[in-house]
C-alpha positions as CSV (number, residue, x, y, z in Angstrom):
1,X,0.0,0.0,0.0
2,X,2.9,2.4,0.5
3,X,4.1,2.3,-2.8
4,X,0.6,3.3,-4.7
5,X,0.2,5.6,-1.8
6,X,3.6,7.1,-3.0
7,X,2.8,6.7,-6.3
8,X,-0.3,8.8,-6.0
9,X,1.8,11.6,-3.6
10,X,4.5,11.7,-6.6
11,X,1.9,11.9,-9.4
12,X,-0.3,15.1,-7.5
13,X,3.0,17.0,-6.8
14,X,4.4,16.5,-10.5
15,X,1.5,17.5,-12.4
16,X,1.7,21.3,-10.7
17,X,5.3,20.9,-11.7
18,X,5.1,20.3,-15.6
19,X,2.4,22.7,-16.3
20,X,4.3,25.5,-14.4
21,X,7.6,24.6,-16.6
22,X,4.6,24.5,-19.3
23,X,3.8,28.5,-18.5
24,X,7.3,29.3,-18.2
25,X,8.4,27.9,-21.6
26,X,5.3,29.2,-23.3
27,X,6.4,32.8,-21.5
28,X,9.9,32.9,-22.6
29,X,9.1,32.3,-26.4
30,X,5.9,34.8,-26.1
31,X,8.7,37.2,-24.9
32,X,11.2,36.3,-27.6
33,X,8.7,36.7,-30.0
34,X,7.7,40.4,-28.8
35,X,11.7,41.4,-28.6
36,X,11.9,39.8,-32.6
37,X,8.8,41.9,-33.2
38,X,9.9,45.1,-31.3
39,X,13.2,44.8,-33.2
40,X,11.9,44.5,-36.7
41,X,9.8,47.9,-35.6
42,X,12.8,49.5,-34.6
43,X,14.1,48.8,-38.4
44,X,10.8,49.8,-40.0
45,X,11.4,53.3,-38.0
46,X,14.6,53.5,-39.0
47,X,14.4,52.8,-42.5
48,X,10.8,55.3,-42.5
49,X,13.6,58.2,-41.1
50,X,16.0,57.0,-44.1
51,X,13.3,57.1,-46.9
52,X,12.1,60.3,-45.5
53,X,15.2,62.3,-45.3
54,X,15.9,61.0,-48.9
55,X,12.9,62.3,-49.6
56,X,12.9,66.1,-47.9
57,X,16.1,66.7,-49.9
58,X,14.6,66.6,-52.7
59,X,14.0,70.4,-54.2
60,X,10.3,71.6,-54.6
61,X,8.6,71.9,-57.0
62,X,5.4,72.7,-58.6
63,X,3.0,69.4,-57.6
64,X,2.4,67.3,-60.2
65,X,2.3,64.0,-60.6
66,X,6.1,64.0,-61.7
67,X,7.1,64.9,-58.3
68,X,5.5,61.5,-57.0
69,X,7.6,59.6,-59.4
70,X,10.5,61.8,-58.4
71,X,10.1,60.8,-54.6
72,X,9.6,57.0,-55.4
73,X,12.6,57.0,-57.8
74,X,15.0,58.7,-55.1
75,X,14.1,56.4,-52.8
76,X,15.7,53.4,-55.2
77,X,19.3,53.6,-53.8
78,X,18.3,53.0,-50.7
79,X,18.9,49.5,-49.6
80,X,15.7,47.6,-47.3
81,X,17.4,46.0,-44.3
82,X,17.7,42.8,-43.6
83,X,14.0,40.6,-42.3
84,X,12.2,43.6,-44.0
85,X,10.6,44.6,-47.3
86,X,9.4,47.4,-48.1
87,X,7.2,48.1,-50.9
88,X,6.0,51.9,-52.5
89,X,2.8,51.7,-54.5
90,X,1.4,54.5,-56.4
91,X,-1.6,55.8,-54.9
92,X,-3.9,57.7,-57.7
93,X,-7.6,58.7,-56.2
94,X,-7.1,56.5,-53.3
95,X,-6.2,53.2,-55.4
96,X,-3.0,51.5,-56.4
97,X,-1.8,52.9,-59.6
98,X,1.0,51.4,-61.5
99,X,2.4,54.0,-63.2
100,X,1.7,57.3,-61.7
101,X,-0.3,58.7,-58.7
102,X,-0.8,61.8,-56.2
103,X,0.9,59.9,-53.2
104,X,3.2,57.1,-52.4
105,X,1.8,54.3,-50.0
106,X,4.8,52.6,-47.8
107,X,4.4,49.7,-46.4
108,X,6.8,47.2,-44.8
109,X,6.0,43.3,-43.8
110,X,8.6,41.2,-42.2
111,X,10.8,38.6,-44.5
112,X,9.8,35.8,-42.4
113,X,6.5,35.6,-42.1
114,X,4.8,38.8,-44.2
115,X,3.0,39.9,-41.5
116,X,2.3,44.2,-42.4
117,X,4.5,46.0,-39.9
118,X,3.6,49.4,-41.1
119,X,1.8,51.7,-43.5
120,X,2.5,55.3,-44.4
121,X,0.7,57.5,-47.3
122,X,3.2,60.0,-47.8
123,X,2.2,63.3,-49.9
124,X,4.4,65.8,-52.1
125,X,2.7,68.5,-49.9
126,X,2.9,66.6,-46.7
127,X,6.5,66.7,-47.3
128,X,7.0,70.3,-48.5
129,X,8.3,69.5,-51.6
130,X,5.5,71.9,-53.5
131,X,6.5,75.5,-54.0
């Protein structure tokens, strides 16, 4: 009788045990998946900053159309950091354009999984570059 009676004592005081290592484990990769996330939106800022100061230099202008296409072909030298892509569509009327548009829509997803990290609709006006 001792040794179910043990059996059973080892049994209740284990099962606590293994889903508390459970939690923790479950915890730590919840946490690691925040710091990947948190760092992938430090590179989306930091690569917004880049494309934006390319951007500002560039010298207004009457606003035209041309000036979009200006804005999205400065921003070509600039290389995406790694786990990111960023992509500039066209925005014409609100909609994706292919060729031309009134605005640039920026958005960035993450390499690894293409989750949308960020969007920005960015304007020749908004950015002073109309004289």
């Amino acid at each position: 009788m001792q040794l179910a009676e043990t059996v059973v004592a080892v049994s209740i005081f284990a099962m606590p045990l293994t889903v508390t290592v459970q939690m923790a484990s479950l915890r730590q990769l919840s946490d690691q998946g925040q710091m990947t996330r948190q760092q992938q939106m430090n590179t989306v800022d930091t690569d917004r900053l880049a494309l934006q100061g390319t951007w500002i230099q560039i010298k207004p202008s009457t606003c035209t159309m041309r000036t979009v296409v200006t804005m999205k072909n400065a921003s070509i030298p600039l290389t995406v950091p790694a786990g990111i892509q960023r992509q500039l569509t066209y925005l014409k009327d609100g909609s994706p354009h292919e060729s031309e548009g009134q605005a640039i829509l920026a958005s960035w997803t993450s390499s690894s999984n293409g989750e949308l990290l960020r969007q920005r609709i960015y304007t020749p006006m908004g950015l002073g570059l109309c004289s």
